[in-house]
N, C-alpha and C positions, 0 to 999 in steps of 0.2 A: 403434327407440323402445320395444320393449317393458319394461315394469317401470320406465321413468322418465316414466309420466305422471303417477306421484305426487308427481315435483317439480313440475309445473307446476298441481297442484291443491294445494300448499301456496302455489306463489306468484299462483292465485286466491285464495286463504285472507288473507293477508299484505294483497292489495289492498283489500279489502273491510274487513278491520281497521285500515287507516289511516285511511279515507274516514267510517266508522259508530261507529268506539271512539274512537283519540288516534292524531294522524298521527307523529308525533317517533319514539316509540321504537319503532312496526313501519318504522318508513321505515327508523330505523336499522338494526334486525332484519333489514330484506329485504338493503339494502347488504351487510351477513354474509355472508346466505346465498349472493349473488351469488358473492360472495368464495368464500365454501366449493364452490360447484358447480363452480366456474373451476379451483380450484386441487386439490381433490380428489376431485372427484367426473368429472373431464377433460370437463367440456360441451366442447364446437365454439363456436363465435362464431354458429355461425345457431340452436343452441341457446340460447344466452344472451339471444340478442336476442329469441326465441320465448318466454321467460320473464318478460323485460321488459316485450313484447306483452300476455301476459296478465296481468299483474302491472296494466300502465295501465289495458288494460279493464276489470278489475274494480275497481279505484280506481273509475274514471267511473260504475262501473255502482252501486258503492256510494254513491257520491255523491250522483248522483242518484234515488237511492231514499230516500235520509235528506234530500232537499230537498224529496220529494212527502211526506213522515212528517208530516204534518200537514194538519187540519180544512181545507175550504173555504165546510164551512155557516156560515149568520150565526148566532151565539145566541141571534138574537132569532125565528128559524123556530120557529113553531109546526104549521105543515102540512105533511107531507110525503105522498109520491107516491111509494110503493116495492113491491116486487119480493120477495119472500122466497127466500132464495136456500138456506136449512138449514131440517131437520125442525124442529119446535117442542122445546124443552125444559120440562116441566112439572114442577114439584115443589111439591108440597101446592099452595098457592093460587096461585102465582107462574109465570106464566109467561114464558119469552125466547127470544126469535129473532130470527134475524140476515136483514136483509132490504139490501137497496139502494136506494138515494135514485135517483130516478132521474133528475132535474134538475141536482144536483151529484156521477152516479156516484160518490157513497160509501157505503160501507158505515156501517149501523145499527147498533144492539143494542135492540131493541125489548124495554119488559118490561112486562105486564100483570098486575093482582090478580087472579084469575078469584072471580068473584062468587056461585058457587053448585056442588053439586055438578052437575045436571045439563049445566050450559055448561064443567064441568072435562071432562068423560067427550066433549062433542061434538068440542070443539079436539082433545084428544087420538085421537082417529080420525077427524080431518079432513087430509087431507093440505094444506099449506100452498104448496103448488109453482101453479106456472101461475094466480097468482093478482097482479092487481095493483091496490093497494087507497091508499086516501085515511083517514091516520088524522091525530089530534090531538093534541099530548102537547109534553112542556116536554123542553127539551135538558137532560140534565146530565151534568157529568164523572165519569166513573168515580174511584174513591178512589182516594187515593196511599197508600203506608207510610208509618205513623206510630211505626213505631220500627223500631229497627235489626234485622234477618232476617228484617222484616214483610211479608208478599202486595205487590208494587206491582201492585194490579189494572190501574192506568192504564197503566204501561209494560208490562203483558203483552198488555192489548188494543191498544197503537201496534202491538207489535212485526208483531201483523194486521191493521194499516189500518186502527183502528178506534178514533175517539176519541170517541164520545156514545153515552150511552146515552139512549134515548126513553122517556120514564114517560106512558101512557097510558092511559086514564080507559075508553074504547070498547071493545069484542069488536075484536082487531085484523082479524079476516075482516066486520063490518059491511058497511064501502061497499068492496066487491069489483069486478073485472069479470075476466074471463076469458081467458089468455092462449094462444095457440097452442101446441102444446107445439112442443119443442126435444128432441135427443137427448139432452142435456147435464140437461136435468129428466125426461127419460121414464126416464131411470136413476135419477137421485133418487128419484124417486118410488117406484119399485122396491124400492130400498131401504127408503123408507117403511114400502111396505106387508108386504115382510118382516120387519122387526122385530114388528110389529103382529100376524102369522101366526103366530109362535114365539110371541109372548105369549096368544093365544088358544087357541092346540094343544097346548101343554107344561105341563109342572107348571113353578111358577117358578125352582124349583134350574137346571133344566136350559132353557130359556130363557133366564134372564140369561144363563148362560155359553154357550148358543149366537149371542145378541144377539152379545156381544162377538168371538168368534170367526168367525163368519161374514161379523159388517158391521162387526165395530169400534165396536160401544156397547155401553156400559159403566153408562149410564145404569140400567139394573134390576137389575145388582147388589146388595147388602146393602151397607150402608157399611162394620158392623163387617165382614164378611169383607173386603171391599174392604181396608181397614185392616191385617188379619192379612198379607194378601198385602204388602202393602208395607213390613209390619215384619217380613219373611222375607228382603225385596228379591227378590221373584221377581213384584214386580206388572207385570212385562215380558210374562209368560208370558197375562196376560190383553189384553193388547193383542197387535192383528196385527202381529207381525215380520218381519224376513226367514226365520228359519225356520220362520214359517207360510207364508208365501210360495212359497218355495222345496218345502215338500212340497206344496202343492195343486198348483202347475202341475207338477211331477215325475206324482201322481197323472194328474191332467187328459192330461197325453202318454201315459204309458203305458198309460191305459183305451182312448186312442184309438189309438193302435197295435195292441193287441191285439185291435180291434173292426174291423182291417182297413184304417184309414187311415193312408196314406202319409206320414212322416214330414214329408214337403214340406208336407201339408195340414196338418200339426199344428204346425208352426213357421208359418203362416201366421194360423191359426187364435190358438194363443197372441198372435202380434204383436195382434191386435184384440183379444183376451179381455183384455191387459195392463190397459191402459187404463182400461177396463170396469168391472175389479176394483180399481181405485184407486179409483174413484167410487164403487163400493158402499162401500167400506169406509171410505169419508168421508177417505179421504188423507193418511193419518197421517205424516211422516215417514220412520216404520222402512219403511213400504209402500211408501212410493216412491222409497228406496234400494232397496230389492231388487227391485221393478220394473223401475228404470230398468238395473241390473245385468244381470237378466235379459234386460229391449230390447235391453240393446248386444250380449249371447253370439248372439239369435237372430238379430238383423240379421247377423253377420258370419255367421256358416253361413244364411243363405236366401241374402247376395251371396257366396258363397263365395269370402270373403277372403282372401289368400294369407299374410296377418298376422292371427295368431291374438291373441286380447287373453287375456292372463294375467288371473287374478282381481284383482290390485293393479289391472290396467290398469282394469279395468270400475269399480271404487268408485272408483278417481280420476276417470276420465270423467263418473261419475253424480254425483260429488261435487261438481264443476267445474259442468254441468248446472243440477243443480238450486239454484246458489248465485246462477248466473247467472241464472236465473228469477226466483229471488227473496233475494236477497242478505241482507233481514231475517230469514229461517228459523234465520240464522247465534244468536238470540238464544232459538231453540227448546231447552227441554229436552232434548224425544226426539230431534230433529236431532243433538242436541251428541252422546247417548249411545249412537243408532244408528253414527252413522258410528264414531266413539273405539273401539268394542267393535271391531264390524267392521275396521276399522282392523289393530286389536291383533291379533285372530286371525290374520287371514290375512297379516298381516307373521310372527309369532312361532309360532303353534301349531304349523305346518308341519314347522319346524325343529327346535322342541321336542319334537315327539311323535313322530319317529324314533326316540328313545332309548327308547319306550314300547310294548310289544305288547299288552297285558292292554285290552281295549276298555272294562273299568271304572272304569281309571286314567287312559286319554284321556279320557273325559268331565270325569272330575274333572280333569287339567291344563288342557280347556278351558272349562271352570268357573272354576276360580283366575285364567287367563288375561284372562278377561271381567269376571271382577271386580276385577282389578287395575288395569286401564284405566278403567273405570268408578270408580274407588274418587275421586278429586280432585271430580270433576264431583258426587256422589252426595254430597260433603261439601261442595261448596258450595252445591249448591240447598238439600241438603233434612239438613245439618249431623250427619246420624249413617249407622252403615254396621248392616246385621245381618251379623255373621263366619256366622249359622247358614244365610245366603243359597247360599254353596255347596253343602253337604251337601241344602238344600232344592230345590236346582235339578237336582240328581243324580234325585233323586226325582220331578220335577214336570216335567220336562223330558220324560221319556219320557211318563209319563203325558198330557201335552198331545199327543205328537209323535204315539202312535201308538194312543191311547185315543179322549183326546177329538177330534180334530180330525177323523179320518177316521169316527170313530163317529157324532159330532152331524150331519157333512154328509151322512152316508147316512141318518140318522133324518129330517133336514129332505127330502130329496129323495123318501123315500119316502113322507113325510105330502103333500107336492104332487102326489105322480100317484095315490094309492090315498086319500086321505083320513083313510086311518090306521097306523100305527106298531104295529110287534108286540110284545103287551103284556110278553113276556118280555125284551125287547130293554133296554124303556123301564126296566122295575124292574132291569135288572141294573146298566144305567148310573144310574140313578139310586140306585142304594146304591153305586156308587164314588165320584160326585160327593160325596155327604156323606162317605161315609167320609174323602176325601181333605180336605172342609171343617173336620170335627173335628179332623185331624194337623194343618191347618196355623192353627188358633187354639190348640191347644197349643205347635206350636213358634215362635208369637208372641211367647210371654211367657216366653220364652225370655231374660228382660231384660240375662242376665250377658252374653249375645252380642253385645248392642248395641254399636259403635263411637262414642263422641260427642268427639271433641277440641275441638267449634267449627268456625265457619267460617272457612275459609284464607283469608287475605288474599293478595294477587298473591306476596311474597316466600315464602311456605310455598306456594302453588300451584307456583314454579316448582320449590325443592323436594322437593315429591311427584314432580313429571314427572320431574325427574333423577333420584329413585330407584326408579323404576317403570322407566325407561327402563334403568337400569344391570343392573336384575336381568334383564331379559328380552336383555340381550347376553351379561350371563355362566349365564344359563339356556342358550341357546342354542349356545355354543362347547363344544369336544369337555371330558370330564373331563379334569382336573387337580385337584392334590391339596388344593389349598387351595378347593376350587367351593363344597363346602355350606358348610366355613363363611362364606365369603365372603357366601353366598344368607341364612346365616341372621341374618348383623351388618346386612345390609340390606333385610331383613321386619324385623325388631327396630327398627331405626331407624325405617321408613317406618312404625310402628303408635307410635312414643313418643317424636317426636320433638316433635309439636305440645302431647302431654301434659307433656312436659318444660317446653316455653314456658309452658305453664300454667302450671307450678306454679311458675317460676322468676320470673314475670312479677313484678315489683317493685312494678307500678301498680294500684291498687283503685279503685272506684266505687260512688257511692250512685243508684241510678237511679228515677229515677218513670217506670215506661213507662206510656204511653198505653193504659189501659183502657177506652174509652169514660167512661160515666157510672159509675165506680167506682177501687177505688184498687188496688196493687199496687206496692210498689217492693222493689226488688231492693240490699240489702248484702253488696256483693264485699271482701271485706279481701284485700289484697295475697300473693302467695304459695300460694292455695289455700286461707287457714288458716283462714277462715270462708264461708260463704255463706247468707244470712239474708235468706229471705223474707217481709217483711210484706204479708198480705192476698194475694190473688189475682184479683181481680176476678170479676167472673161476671154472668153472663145471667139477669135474670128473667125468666122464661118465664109466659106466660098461658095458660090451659089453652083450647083451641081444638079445632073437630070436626074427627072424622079426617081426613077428606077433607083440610083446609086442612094438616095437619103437614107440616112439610119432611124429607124422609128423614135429612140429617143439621144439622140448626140451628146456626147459627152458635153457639158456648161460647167465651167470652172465654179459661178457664183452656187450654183445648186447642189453639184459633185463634189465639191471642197469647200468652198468656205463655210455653207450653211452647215457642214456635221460638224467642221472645227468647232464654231460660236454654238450650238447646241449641245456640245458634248462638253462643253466651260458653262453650261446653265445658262447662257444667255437668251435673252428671249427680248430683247430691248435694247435697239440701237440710241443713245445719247444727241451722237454727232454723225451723220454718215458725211464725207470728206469724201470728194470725188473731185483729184486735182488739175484732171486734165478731160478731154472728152473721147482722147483716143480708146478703141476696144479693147484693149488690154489691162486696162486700169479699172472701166466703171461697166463694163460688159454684163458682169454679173450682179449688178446693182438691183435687177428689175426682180432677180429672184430675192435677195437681202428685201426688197420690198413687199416681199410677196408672205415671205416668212416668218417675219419679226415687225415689232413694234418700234418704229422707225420718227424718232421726236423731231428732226431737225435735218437738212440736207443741206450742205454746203460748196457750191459750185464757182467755179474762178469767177470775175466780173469780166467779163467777154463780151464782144461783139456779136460775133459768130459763134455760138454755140452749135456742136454736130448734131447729126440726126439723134442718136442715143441722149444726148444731153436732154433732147427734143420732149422724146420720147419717155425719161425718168421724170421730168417736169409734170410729163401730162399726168401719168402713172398719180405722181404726189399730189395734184391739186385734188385728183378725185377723191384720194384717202385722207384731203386735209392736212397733209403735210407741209410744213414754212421750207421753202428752198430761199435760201439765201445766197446771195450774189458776194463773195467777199474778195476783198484787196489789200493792199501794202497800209497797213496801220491798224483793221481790225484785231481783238485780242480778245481773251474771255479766262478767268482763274478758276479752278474746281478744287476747293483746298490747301496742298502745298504745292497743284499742279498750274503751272502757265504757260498761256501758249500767245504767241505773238504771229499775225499773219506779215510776214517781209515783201511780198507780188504776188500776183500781178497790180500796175497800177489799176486805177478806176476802168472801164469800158476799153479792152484792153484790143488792139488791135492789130497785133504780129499773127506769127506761126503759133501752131496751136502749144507746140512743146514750150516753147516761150513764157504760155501765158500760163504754166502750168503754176497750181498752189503752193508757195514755195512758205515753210513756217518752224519755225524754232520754238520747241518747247523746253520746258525743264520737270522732268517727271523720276520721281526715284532719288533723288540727289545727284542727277545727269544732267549735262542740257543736250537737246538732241535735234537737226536739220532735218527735213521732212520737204522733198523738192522736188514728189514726184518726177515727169522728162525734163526738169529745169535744163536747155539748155549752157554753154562757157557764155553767152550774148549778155542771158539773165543771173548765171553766177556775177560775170563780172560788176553788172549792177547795184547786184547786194553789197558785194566785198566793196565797193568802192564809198556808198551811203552806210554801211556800216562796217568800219575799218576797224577796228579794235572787235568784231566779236571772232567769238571763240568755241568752238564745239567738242564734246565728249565722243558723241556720237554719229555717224553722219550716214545716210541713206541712200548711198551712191545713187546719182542721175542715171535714166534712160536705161537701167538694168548692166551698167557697166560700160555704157557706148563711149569713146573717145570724144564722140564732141561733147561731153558732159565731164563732169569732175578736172576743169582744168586745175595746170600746174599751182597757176597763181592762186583758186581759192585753197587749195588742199593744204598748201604754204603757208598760209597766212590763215585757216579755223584749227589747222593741226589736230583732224581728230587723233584719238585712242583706239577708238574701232568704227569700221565701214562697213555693211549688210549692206549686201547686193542681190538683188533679185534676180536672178535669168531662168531661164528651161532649158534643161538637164540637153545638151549637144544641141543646143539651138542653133540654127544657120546663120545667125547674125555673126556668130563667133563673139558673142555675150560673155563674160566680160573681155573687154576688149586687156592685150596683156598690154598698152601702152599706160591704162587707168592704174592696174595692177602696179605699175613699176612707180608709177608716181605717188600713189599711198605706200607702198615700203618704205619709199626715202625718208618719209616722215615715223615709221616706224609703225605704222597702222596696223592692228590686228586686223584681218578680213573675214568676216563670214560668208558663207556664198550656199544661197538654197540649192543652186546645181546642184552641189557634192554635198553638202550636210541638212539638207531637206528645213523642217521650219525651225527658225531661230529666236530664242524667247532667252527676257530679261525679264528675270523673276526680282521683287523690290522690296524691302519691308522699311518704312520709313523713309531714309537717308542711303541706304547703300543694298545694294545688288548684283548678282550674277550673270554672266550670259549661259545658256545652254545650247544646243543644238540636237535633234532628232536622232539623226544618224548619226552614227561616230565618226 
């Protein structure tokens, strides 16, 4: 059996995707594969029906995990009775933690305001374990996506058992009582109050980056570095892996062998520490693949097995394992990209790096190798790749492997038995850590390296997989004459194939994505040949004491609109269109600046331009960007597209909503109003200078306000349909129902991102659709 347990951890894989995705086409899929094992790959019939076995059982097992995927609490529970089962997470004022109901064993998400700084400072060095308390607080549902490549918070908290979050008015430790400990919390805790030790002992450079490599938080980090790390794609390297893994317990055996204990004791010894070290380190996925990898090599040498498990055999067993534990992990991130890497390597690098001596050039083959597997998955969560990930992992990889990992753990160990750390030890590392901080917020911005085609959809997923799969068989077979170029028609392809669909794409859309209480929509013209974004949305922020600031606050322009425009392959603004200067419209401009390749800026012709307008100006002259000043008569055609600027006049000198970019396009075979806060002062100016026009489609003012969309224009352009932008129970009482009653009279269809999140006008030629997100 050796080397084919990987068929029967595909056909766990197989069973669990018909039962939890769509049963039809894996069912058909598995028939295939059957097919294929039988006739090619020579199973036996008590192989095949072993395949079938676990193919049912994990059917059943996914089944029924996707039939307990949902709530048992009432909605109408207001008391609960729970259990904290994770450290607390604080940031600025807010805290959350995941506790257990203990009446309907489910899982919580408790979130509290903290009220002050001294009760922030107590939570946070109270440990929250062995504690079982009676709080009070309203159930609510976590948020869905509201437009397309949006967070779904909700299906990421199902995917962990967890559908309510609890909003809670009390100190969640108030009415306490005290629980017996348990081994399963005496490690928790442990944990606890390590992280808590590094943050009191350490300077905070080396701290956070002990936090996360020792226990696996991540939480006192820097966001920006946080950020640089993951537009390198080496934010692997700050989370525990299997190759953290795999060197501590290497260390951990070899210290103890050379301190005199018997090999027997130290595979005994690891089998308990495994375990141990999953719970410290909060049991991240990649950790408990290589865990469990590890379990199955030392179980078979302490029973001294006469069947040795090849490496494929152990990640298919832990694969199998851990799926059948928990069949939902299947919809984890780090799951997907732990094992797929894994996978990759140890099928191909093997084979491939015999043709290699130079131990510089094997890192880099299993560099490219890992990120070529990783390259599908990495484009559909998170829609862009960094190419400079490889070269960064050359660098960053040692430096983790054999700097920091083995260095922080000797520093931490020796600050627990002496109380203190040798101060030359601390300054040497701590001028590598920054040193190595500064490389890699330089090769951040790195931006030419970015990959961005979009997200794949299943027929470019599959694809990618067949050309990732092809290059690593003809990687792998002896030279022949035709190899490299064969290897370079298919890198070439796999980097510009989805670009190609871009540009070839025939179909364009006008989109209002869902900004909260603000505007932003997005003009796609067909073929690549424009992309024009009006406004951005953005965050007003209230200036708050330190204490209460959240390390990284939610930003409309960086949190939404940048995934929206990267998950449509955009990577190049046309036009950016910012109509007005208030923060809800061009707020989020600075990140759109920051992210993409931005040809053009168009701002009203104003007097008084706001501080933000100020501030996007400055931003643009340093990256060379033309900001344009435009008014009532500018216009510009892109095809069969035109767009006509109607106001502000020249140096315009009202209220700001006044002056806002008020411009009528005709895209799709539509013509369409576009009037950002257009004031009824500056409606009725247009309606008056241009009396005979007439609108398809109209963009409601001011997000629905009454004093926008008067009678008289609505009357007299008579759209077909009005998209109105507001955020979802906004206080304005957004849209106002006096707007609402006066486009019905006209018979207006309404779209509204409150209730139907983002709204796109899909176009081919002459004639087009609307859709909406939500139903």
């Amino acid at each position: 059996m050796n080397g084919k347990y990987v068929y029967f951890a595909l056909a766990a894989l197989l069973g669990v995707l018909c039962a939890i995705v769509t049963f039809l086409p894996f069912f058909l899929l598995t028939i295939i594969y059957l097919y294929v094992l039988s006739k090619y790959k020579r199973f036996r019939n008590a192989q095949i029906y072993l395949v079938i076995i676990i193919f049912a059982t994990f059917f059943l097992v996914g089944g029924l995990s996707e039939t307990k995927n949902k709530s048992v609490i009432p909605e109408s529970n207001t008391k609960f009775m729970i259990e904290y089962s994770q450290d607390p997470k604080i940031d600025g004022d807010l805290l959350q933690v995941l506790a257990i109901d203990k009446q309907f064993k489910e899982k919580l998400l408790i979130r509290y305001k903290i009220k002050s700084e001294i009760e922030k400072d107590r939570l946070k060095n109270k440990s929250f374990y062995r504690c079982l308390c009676m709080v009070s607080g309203t159930l609510k549902k976590p948020s869905v996506a509201k437009n397309p490549n949006g967070f779904d918070y909700r299906n990421y908290l199902a995917s962990k058992e967890i559908y309510w979050i609890v909003e809670i008015q009390d100190n969640p430790l108030q009415h306490c009582s005290t629980l017996k400990p348990s081994p399963l919390v005496l490690i928790k805790q442990l944990r606890f109050s390590g992280i808590r030790y590094l943050e009191k002992n350490f300077p905070p450079e080396m701290a956070s980056l002990s936090a996360a490599l020792i226990f696996g938080d991540r939480s006192m980090l820097n966001p920006e570095l946080l950020g640089d790390y993951q537009k390198t794609g080496i934010v692997h390297l700050l989370a525990i892996s299997g190759l953290h893994v795999s060197l501590l317990i290497g260390m951990v055996f070899y210290i103890g062998v050379r301190c005199g204990l018997t090999r027997q004791f130290m595979t005994n010894f690891l089998l308990i520490l495994l375990p141990i070290y999953v719970i410290l380190t909060c049991g991240s996925p990649s950790v408990i693949r290589a865990a469990l990898m590890i379990f199955l090599v030392l179980i078979t040498v302490k029973w001294n097995c006469h069947v040795k498990l090849l490496l494929l055999d152990t990640i298919s067993l832990a694969f199998i394992l851990f799926l059948f534990i928990s069949p939902l992990v299947l919809f984890d991130v780090g799951f997907q990209l732990s094992f797929s890497v894994s996978f990759a390597i140890i099928l191909s690098a093997p084979y491939i790096l015999k043709g290699y001596q130079d131990n510089g050039i094997r890192m880099l083959i299993t560099s490219v190798t890992a990120q070529l597997a990783a390259l599908p998955l990495l484009l559909y969560h998170f829609f862009e790749v960094s190419m400079i990930g490889i070269l960064a992992n050359l660098l960053y990889i040692p430096l983790f492997s054999f700097v920091y990992l083995p260095g922080l753990y000797v520093l931490f160990f020796i600050q627990l038995l002496f109380g203190k750390t040798p101060q030359i030890l601390n300054d040497l590392l701590l001028k590598i850590i920054k040193f190595s901080n500064h490389l890699i917020e330089f090769l951040a911005d790195f931006s030419f390296a970015r990959f961005i085609p979009g997200k794949p959809n299943m027929i470019m997923l599959i694809i990618y997989l067949f050309l990732i799969v092809s290059i690593f068989i003809i990687w792998e077979v002896r030279a022949y004459s035709k190899k490299r170029f064969h290897l370079l028609v298919l890198a070439v392809t796999l980097f510009t194939f989805q670009a190609c669909w871009n540009w070839l794409n025939p179909y364009g859309e006008v989109t209002m994505i869902d900004v909260g209480q603000g505007d932003s929509i997005l003009i796609h013209l067909p073929h690549g040949k424009g992309n024009y974004l009006v406004d951005t949305g953005g965050t007003i922020g209230f200036t708050e004491e330190k204490w209460k600031e959240r390390t990284k606050p939610f930003e409309v322009g960086r949190d939404v609109v940048v995934p929206y425009l990267k998950g449509k392959g955009i990577n190049r603004i046309d036009k950016l269109i910012l109509t007005h200067g208030d923060m809800d419209h061009i707020g989020g401009a600075l990140s759109i600046l920051t992210e993409f390749e931005v040809k053009q800026i168009l701002l009203p012709s104003v007097t008084e331009p706001s501080e933000t307008e100020l501030a996007i100006i400055q931003v643009a002259e340093k990256q060379g960007i033309p900001v344009i000043k435009v008014s009532a008569g500018d216009q510009w055609k892109r095809n069969e597209s035109e767009f006509f600027i109607l106001s502000p006049e020249k140096n315009f000198t009202g209220e700001r909503n006044s002056g806002s970019i008020a411009f009528i396009a005709h895209i799709g075979g539509v013509s369409w109003f576009f009037g950002g806060d257009l004031d009824q002062e500056g409606e009725d100016k247009i309606r008056k200078k241009f009396p005979n026009l007439k609108i398809d489609v109209l963009k409601a003012g001011h997000h629905g306000s009454k004093t926008s969309s008067a009678e008289g224009f609505i009357q007299q352009i008579k759209p077909r349909v009005a998209l109105i932008s507001a955020g979802e129970k906004n206080h304005f009482g957004h849209p106002h129902q006096e707007v609402l009653n006066r486009l019905k009279t006209t018979n207006t269809i309404i779209y509204r991102t409150d209730l139907q999140g983002a709204i796109t006008f899909h176009f081919y030629r002459g004639t087009g659709t609307f859709s909406t997100y939500l139903p």
